[in-house]
Every structure is written in C-alpha cells, then in structure tokens.
N, C-alpha and C positions, 0 to 999 in steps of 0.2 A: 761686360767683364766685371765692373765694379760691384754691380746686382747679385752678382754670382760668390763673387767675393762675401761680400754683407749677409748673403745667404747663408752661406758656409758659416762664419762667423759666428752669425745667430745661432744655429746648430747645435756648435761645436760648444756654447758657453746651456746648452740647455741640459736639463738635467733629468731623464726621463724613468727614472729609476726612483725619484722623489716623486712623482707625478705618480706612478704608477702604484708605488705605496700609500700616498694622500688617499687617492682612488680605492683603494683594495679595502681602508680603515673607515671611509664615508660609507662603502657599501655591506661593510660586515660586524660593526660594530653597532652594540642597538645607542640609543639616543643619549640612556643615563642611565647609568648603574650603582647600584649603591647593594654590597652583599657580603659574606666572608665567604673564602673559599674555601671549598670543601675536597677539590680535586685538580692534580696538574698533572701533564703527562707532553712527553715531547715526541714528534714523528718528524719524518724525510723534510716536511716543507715548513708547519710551525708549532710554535711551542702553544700549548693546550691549556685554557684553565676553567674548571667549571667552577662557576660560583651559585650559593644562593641566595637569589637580587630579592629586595623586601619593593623596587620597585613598580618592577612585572610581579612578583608574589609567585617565580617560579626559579627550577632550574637553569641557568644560561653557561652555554660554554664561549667562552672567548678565544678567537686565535688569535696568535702573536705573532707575525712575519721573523724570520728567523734573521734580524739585523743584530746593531748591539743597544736599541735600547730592550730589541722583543728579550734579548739573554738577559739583561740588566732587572730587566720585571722580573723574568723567569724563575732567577737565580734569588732575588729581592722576599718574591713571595711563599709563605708554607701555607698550609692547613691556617684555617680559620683566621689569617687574615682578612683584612676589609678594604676593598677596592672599590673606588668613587671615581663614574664619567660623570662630568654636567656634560647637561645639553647644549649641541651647539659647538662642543669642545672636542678637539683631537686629541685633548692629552689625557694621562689616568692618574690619581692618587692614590697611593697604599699606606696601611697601616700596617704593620707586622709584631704581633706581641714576642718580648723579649723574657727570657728568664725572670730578671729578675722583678718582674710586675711592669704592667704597661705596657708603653709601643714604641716603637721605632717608625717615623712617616718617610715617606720621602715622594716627589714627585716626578713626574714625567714627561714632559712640556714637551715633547719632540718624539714620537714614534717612531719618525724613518730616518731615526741619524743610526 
C-alpha cells in the first residue's frame, strides 16, 4: 500500500508535457542557427519560421510548439530579424531591428514554459 502510494505520488508531481516538449525541441531543432528571417507563418499545431542560417549556408524553417514562449518568439520576431541557437542549447536569441536604427534582443532560455 505505501508503494502504491509513493507510486502515485511520483506521478502525480511529474510533468509530462515538459518532457514531451524537451523532446519534440532536441528532435526538430537543428544544432545552431545563426540567420535573419525571411518568413513566418502560423498553422493548427505551430507557429513557422523560415530563416536564412549563414550556418548550414541554406534555407531552414523552424517550428515553434504553440505554448507561450512559441507565441512570445512568434509575436517578438519580423522580417529580417536574427535569430541565434548555440549548440547544445535549448534556448534562442533574437534580434529585431527597430524604427528608429538598431535592435531590440531579447532572449529565450525556456521553450516549453
């Protein structure tokens, strides 16, 4: 009974929906990007962005699970910003040029909150 108890417990405190987005970001995200984008677009499941990476020296599109940092990027980024993964890293940096000359950064440290 106490096993089952403990069991439950453990469960009940896990979080599998963080697990499942860690997961989704290791398998669909390439290693390290560094690009402006060129194109965003949003559908039923995630928000879209194609960039082009001077990494790979091609076009990549990036999805973005539809949580609130995928909207917080979403909404964050236009046309011809510049977006940087290191490698190794689950999180993204953006750059976004403003009116009045320069950027606006801001960072990303958490994907699946």
């Amino acid at each position: 009974m106490k096993t089952l108890l403990l069991l439950f417990a453990f469960l009940l405190f896990q979080n599998p929906a963080d697990s499942n987005c860690k997961s989704f970001y290791e398998k669909n995200l390439p290693d390290e990007i560094y690009g402006k984008v060129i194109e965003k677009k949003e559908d039923d499941r995630y928000y879209r962005i194609k960039i082009k990476d001077s990494v790979q020296n091609k076009e990549i599109e990036v999805s973005l699970l539809k949580n609130k940092t995928g909207k917080e990027i979403y909404d964050f980024l236009q046309k011809e910003s510049i977006v940087k993964k290191r490698k190794g890293n689950l999180s993204l940096s953006a750059l976004t040029p403003i009116k009045e000359g320069g950027f606006d950064g801001r960072s990303f440290p958490d994907l699946c909150k």
